[in-house]
N, C-alpha and C positions, 0 to 999 in steps of 0.2 A: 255501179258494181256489176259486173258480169256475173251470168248466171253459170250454174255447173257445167251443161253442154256447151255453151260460149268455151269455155276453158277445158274444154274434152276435145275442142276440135284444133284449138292451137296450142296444148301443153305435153308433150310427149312424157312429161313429169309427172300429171294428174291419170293419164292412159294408162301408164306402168302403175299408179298407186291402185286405180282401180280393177284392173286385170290381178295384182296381188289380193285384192279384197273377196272377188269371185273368187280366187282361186283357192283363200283361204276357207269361204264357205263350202265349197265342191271337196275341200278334202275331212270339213266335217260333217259333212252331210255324207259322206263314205263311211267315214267312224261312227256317225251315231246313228242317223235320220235312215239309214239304208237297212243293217241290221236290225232293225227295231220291227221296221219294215216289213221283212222278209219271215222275221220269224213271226210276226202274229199275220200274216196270211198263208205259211206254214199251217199255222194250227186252226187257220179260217176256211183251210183247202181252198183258197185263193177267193173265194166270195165277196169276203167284206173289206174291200180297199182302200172304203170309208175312212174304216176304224182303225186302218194300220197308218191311214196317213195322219189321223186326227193322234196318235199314241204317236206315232215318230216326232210329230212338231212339238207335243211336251217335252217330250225326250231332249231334242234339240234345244225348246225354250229352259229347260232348268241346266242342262249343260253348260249353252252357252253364258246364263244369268250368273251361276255359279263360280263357270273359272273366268269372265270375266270380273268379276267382284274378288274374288281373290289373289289371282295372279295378273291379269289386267289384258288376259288375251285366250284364245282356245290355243288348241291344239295346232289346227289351220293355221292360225294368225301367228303361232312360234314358229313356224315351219316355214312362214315365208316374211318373217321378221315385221310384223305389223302389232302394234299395242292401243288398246281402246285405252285413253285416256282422260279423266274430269276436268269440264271444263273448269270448276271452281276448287278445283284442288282440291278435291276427297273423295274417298274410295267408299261409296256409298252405293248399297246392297237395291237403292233405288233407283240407281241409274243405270243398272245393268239390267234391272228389270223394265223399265221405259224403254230401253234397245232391243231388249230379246222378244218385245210383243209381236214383233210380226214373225216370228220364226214359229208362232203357233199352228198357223196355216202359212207356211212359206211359201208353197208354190203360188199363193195369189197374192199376199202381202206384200209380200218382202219386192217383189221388183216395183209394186206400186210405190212403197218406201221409197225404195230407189228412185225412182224416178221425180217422187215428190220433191224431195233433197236435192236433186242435182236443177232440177228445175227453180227452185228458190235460193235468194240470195242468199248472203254468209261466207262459213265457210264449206268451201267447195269438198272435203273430202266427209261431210255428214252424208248420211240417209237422214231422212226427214224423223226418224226416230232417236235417232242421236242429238238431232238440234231440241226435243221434246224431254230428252235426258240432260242434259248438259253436256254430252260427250262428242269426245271426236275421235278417229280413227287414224294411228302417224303411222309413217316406216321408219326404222330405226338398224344400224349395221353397227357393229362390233368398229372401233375406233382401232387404228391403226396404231400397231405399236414402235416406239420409234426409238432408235437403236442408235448409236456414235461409231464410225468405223475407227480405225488405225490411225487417221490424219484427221480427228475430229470433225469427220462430215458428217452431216444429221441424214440419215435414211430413216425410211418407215417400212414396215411389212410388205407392205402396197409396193414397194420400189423391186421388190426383188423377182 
């Protein structure tokens, strides 16, 4: 079985899921991990960088634990049609928390994740946090809806 980068380098399929995965953490780490940010080095008159990055990555870990466990995706991951899903079929407040651990110190974790995940076998679209959860991360698009013209020809949305 081929490992993650084996299959980053011939699946233009895996490329796109993962540029939508960045792309959903970059848009909350704008929502949450930046503001949080900003304002306690605001009120640290910019000193303790520490502390604003150690309080953003909570911030980010209960966000993303939270609407991950309840609606099955952040904000990012709606916005660019991606859903974390169990691999055992339950929606368990512990598997969102097994995924969300690296987003505590994100800027060092989280691409180690990454990389761990994509380097070991499986499946190819975990971080090594998710295969530690039971979870995995799909894309998913709105189904087409399919319409009968005048002389009974089946079209879909898509067609027009």
């Amino acid at each position: 079985m081929p490992t993650g980068f084996d299959l980053l380098e011939q699946s233009g399929d895996y490329r796109r899921h993962w540029i939508r995965r960045i792309g959903a953490f970059a848009i909350d780490i704008i929502l949450i991990a930046s503001p949080i940010s900003l304002a306690l080095m605001n009120l640290a008159s910019g000193k303790d960088v520490i502390v604003a990055g150690i309080f953003s990555g909570i911030g980010l870990f209960v966000y993303s634990a939270a609407l991950e466990t309840i609606f099955g995706q952040t904000i990012g991951k709606r916005i660019l049609r991606l859903r974390v899903v169990s691999l055992d079929k339950r929606k368990v407040f512990r598997h969102a928390i097994a995924r969300s651990v690296p987003k505590l110190i994100w800027p060092v974790f989280l691409p180690i994740d990454t990389f761990a995940g994509l380097a070991t076998k499986g499946d190819l679209r975990q971080r090594w946090s998710d295969k530690a959860g039971h979870t995995t991360v799909i894309g998913y698009w709105k189904p087409a809806m399919v319409e009968f013209t005048k002389n009974n020809e089946r079209r879909t949305t898509a067609d027009k």
